[in-house]
C-alpha positions as CSV (number, residue, x, y, z in Angstrom):
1,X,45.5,35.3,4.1
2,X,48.5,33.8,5.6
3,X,50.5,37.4,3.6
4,X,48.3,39.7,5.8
5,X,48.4,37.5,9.1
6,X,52.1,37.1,9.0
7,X,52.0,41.3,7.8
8,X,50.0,41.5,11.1
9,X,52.4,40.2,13.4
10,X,55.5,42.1,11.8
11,X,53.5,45.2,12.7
12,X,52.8,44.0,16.4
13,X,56.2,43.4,17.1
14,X,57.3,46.5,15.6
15,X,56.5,49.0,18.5
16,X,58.8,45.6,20.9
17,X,61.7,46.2,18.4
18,X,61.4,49.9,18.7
19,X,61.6,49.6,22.5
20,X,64.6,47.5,23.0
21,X,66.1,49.6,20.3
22,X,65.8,52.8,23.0
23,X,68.9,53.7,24.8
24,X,69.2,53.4,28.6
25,X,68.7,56.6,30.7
26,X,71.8,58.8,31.3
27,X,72.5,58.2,35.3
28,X,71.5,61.4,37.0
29,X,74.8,63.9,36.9
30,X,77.6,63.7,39.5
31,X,76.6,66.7,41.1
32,X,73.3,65.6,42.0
33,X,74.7,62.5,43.4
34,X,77.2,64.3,45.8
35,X,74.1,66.0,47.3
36,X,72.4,63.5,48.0
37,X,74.7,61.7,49.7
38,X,75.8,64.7,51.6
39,X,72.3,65.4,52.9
40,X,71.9,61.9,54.0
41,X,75.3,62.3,55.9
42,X,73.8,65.7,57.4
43,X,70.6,64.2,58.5
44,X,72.1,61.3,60.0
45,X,75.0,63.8,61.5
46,X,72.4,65.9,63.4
47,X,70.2,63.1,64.7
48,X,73.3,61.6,65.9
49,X,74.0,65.3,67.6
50,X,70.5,66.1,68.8
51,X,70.5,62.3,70.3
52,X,73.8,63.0,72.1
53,X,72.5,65.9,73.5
54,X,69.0,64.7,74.6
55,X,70.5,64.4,78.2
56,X,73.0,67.8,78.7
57,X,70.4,70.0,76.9
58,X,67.6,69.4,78.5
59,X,69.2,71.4,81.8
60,X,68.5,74.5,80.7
61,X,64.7,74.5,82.0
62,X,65.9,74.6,85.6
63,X,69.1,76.5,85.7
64,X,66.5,79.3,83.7
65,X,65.0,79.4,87.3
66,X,68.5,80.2,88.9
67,X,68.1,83.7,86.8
68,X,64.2,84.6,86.1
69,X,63.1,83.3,90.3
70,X,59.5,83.1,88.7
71,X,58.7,79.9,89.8
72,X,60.9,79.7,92.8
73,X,58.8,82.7,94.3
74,X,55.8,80.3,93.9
75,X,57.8,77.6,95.9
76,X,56.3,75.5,98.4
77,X,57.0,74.9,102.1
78,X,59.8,72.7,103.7
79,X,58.8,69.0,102.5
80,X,59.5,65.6,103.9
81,X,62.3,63.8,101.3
82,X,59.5,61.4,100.7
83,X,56.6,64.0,99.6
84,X,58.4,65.5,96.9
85,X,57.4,63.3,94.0
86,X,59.3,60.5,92.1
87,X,61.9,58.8,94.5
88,X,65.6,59.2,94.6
89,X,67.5,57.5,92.5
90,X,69.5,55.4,94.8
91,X,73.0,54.2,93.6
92,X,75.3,54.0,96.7
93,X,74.8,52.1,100.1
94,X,72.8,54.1,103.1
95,X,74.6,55.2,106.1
96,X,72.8,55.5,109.5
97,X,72.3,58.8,111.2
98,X,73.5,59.7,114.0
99,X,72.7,63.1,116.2
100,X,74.0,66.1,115.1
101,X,77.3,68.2,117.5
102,X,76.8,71.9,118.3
103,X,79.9,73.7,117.4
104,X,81.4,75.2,114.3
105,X,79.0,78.6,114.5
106,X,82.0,80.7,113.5
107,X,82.5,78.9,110.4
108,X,79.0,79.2,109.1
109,X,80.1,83.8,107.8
110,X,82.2,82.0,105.2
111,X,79.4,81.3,103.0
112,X,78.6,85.1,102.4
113,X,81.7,85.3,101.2
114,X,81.5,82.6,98.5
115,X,82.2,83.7,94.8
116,X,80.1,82.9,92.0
117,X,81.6,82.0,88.8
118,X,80.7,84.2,86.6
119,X,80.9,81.1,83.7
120,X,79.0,79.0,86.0
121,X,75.3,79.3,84.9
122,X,74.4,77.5,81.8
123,X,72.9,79.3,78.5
124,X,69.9,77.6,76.9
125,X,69.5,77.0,73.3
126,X,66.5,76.1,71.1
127,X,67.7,72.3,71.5
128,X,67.3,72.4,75.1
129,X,63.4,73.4,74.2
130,X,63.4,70.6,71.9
131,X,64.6,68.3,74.8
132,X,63.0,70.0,77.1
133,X,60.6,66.7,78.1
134,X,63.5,64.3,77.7
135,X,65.0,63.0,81.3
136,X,63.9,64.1,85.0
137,X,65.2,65.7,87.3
138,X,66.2,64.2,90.9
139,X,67.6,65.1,93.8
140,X,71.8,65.0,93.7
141,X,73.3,61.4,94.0
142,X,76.9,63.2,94.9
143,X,77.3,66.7,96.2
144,X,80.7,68.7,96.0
145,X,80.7,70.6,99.6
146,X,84.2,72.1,99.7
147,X,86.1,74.0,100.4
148,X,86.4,77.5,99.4
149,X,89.1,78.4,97.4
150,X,90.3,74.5,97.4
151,X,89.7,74.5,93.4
152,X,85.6,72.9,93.6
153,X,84.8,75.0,90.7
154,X,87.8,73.5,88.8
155,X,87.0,70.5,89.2
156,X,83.0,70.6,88.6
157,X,84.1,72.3,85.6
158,X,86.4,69.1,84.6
159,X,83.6,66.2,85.7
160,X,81.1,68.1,83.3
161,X,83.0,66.8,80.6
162,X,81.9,63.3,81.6
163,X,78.6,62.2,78.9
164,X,77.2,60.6,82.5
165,X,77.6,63.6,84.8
166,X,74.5,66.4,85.3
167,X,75.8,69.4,87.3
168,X,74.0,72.7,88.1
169,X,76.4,75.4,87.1
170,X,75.6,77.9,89.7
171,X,76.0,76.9,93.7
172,X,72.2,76.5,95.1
173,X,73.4,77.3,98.5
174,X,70.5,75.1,99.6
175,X,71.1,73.1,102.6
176,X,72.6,76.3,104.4
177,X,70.9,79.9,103.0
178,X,67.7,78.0,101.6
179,X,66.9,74.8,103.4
180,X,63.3,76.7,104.0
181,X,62.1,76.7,100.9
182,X,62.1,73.0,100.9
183,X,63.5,69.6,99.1
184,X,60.7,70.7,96.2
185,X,62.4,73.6,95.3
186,X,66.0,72.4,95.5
187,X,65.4,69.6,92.9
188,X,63.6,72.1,90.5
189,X,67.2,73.7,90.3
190,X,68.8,70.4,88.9
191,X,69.3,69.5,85.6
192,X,67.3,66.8,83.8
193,X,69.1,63.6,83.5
194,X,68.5,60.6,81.7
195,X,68.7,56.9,83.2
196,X,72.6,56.4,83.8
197,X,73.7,59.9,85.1
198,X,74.8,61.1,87.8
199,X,73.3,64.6,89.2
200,X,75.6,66.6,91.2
201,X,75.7,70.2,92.5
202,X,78.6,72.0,94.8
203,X,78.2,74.3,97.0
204,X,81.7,74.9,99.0
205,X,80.3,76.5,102.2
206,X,78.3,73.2,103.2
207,X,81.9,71.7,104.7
208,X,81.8,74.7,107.3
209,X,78.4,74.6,108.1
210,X,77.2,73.3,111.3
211,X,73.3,72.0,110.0
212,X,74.3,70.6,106.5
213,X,75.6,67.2,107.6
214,X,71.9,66.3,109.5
215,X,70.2,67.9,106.3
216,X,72.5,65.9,103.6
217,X,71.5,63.0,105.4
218,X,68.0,63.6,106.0
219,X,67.8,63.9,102.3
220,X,69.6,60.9,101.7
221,X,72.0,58.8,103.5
222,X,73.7,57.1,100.2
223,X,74.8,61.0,99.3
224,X,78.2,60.8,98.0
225,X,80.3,63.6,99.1
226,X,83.4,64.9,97.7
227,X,85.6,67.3,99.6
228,X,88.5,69.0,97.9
229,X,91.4,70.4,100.1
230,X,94.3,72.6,100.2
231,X,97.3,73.2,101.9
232,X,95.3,75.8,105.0
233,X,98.3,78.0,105.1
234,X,97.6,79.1,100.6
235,X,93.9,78.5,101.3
236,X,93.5,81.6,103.9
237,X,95.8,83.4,101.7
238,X,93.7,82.9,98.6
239,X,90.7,83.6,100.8
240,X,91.8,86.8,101.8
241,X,92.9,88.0,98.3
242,X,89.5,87.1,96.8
243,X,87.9,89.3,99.3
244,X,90.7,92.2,98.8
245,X,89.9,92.6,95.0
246,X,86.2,93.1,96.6
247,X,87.2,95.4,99.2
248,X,90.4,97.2,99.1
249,X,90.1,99.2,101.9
250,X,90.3,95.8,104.7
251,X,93.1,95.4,106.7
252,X,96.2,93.6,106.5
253,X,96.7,89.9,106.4
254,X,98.8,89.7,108.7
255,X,96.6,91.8,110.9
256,X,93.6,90.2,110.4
257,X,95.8,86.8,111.6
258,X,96.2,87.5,115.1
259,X,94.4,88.1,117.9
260,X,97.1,89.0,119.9
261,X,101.0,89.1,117.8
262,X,102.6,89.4,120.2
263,X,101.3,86.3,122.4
264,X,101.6,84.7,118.8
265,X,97.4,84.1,119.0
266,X,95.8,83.0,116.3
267,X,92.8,84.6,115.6
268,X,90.4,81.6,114.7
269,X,87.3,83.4,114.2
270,X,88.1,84.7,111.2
271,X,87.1,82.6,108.3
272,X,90.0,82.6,106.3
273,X,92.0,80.9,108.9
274,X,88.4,78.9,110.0
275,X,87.8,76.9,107.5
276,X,91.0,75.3,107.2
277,X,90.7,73.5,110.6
278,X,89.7,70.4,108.4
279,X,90.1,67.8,111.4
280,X,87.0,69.8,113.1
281,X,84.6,69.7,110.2
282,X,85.4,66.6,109.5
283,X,84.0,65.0,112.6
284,X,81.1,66.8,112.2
285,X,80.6,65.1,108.7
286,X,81.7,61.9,110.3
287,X,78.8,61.6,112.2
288,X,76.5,61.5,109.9
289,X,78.4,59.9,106.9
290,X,80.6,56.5,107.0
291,X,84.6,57.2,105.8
292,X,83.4,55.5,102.7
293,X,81.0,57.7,101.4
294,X,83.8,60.4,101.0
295,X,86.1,61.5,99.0
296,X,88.9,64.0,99.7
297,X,90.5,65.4,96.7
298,X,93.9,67.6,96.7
299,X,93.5,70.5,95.1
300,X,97.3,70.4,94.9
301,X,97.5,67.0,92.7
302,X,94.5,68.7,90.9
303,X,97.0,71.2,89.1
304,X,99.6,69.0,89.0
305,X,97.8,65.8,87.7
306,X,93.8,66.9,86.8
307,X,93.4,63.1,84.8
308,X,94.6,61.4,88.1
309,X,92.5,63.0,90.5
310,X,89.7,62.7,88.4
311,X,90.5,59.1,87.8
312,X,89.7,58.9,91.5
313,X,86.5,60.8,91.4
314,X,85.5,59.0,88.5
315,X,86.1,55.5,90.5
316,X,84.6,56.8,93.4
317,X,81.1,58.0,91.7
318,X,80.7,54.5,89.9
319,X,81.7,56.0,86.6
320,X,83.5,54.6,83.5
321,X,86.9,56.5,83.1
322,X,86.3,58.8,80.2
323,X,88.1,62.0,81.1
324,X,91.8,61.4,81.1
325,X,94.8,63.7,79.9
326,X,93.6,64.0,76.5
327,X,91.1,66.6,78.0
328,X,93.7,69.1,79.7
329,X,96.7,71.3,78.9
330,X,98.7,73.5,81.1
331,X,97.9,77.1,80.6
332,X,101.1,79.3,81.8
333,X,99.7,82.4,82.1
334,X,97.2,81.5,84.5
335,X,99.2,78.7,86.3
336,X,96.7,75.7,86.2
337,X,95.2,73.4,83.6
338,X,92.1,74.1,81.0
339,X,90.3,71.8,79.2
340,X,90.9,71.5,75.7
341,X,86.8,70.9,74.9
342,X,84.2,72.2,77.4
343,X,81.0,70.7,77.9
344,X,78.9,71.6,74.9
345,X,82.0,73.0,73.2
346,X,84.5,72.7,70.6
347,X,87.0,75.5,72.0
348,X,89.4,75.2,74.7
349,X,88.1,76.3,77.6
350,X,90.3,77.9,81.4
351,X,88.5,79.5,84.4
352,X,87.6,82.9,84.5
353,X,89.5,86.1,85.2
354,X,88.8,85.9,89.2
355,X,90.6,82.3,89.1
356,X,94.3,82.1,89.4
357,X,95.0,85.9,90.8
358,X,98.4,87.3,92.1
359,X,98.8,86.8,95.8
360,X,99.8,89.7,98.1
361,X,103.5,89.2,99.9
362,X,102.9,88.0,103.4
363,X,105.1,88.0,105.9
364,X,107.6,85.2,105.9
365,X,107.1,84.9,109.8
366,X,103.3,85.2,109.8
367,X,103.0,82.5,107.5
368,X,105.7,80.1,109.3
369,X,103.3,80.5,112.3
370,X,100.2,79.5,111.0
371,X,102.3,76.8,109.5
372,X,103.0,75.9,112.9
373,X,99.5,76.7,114.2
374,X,97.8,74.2,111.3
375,X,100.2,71.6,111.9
376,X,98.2,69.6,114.5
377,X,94.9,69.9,112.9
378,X,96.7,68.6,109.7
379,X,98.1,65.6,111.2
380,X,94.8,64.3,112.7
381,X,93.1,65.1,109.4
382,X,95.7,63.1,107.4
383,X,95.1,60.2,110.2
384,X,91.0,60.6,110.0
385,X,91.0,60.5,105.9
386,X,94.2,58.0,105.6
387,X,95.6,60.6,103.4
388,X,98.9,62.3,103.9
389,X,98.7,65.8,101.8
390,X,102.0,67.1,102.4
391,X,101.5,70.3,103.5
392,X,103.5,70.3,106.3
């Protein structure tokens, strides 16, 4: 009895002995391994992307508007600033308004001739649809509003580098071709931004225009405003050859110049030579907008040094400094710097083709008397900004 119960428990723990006698697994192959960790990497790779690009993506829905005009033909009326749904996002101190000057009607024919960029309107993608809830979209907090060829698409094009800056690519031309079509309309252009950012827009022709001072500020009195200027003298020079490449069959330069040569009169209803009496515009601006609330960048220094002048604007918007000289190099051929990376893009990155042409050869007198002829407006704009530009 005690045989067969002892027999009985050498079988039980036979199948226990059999076990442990078993050989562990093989670990899964090396191959299947490095997979798996490489599609862990991926996934965490593109939700790292897709996170990053939850706020510049999501523009695409209102620049699409910019192109298609479907829902900006269903626009409404002129609204009140405070009727057109969520409030401003207010990051700068208010301002008070004051009345606004007559004067300046001249100025107001340089807008038709401003040039779209070509580059300037942003493509969508499928990720913008997939962000296409993420953010809102407000009203600008800082506006770029000139001047014509001082280099504003230049530097747009540099600030969009900055993770914390939302900027419509195209100019919306709203606060002097479309102010009718109301504040309701303008925002739908912006880009969605998320808590943080910063949105902007530039439109060169506002700093000529006589209304856009009154209707920045009726919008909002804490606007930032950025101004880029350039030696007057290149400026009209530059004006004049953009519009030559469009119409080859104006006049001279230096006929378009004078009213009378031979008095020496300077013809100051054209807008080439317009636009660069700064100190005027200014005080226009001036009474509307505290000293404070804007910024005059040289579109000289912005060749020479891009990181230091956008150090400035950086500081001036509030913003951590991000873009430095890391982002730029000089590009010989076309005589100003590119950015290495665009926004959105791995691949260097200069103006277009109708940035940086040849200028005609002007007449060393004719421009040594519009040297002369800008050289008291210059002076009284160096004294109203504090800034001495060095163009004389």
């Amino acid at each position: 009895m005690g045989q067969r119960l002892s027999g009985g428990r050498s079988c039980l723990d036979a199948p226990g002995r059999l076990l442990q006698q078993q050989p562990p697994p093989p670990p899964p192959p090396p191959v299947r391994r490095k997979l798996a960790l490489l599609f862990a990497m991926l996934c965490i790779w593109l939700y790292m992307f897709l996170y990053s690009c939850a706020g510049s993506c999501a523009a695409a829905p209102g620049l699409l508007l910019l192109g298609s005009g479907s829902r900006a033909a269903h626009a409404p009326p002129a609204l009140a600033a405070g009727s057109v749904g969520p409030p401003l996002r207010q990051r700068f101190p208010a301002a008070p308004a004051t009345p606004l000057a007559a004067g300046g009607e001249t100025a107001e024919g340089a807008a038709s001739q401003e040039e779209q960029s070509p580059e300037a309107p942003d493509s969508p993608s499928s990720i913008s649809t997939f962000f296409s809830g993420s953010g809102s979209k407000q009203l600008p907090q800082a506006i770029i509003i000139g001047v014509k060829k001082g280099g504003t698409r230049a530097l747009l094009e540099f600030l969009r580098v900055h993770p914390d800056v939302r900027a419509v690519g195209a100019e919306p031309h709203f606060f002097d071709r479309s102010y009718d079509k109301g504040l309701a309309w303008y925002r739908d252009l912006m880009p969605r931004t998320l808590d943080g950012q910063i949105t902007m827009e530039k439109t060169p022709s506002y700093f000529v225009t006589r209304e856009a001072p009154a209707r920045i500020s009726a919008m909002s009195k804490a606007t930032k405003l950025i101004v880029v200027v350039r030696d007057p003298v290149t400026r009209a020079v530059s004006d004049y050859t953009q519009t030559l490449s469009k119409r080859p069959d104006i006049p001279t330069f230096e006929s378009l110049t004078f009213r009378n040569r031979s008095a020496g009169l300077i013809d100051t209803s054209w807008s080439a030579i317009q636009i660069g009496l700064y100190a005027k515009h200014l005080e226009h601006w001036l009474r509307h907008f505290p000293l404070r609330q804007m910024l005059f960048v040289s579109g000289e220094r912005l060749i020479r040094d891009p990181a230091g002048e956008l150090g400035r604007v950086q500081d001036f918007l509030g913003l951590k400094r991000i873009i430095s000289d890391k982002h730029f190099y000089f590009n010989q051929t076309k005589g100003f710097p590119c950015l290495k990376k665009a926004e959105g893009s791995g691949r260097p990155h200069c103006l277009g083709k109708t940035k940086g042409r040849p200028h005609p050869e002007i007449e060393r007198e004719v421009l040594r008397r519009l040297r002369d002829f800008y050289r008291p407006f210059n002076r009284k704009f160096y004294q109203m900004t504090g800034q001495d530009f060095g163009w004389d």
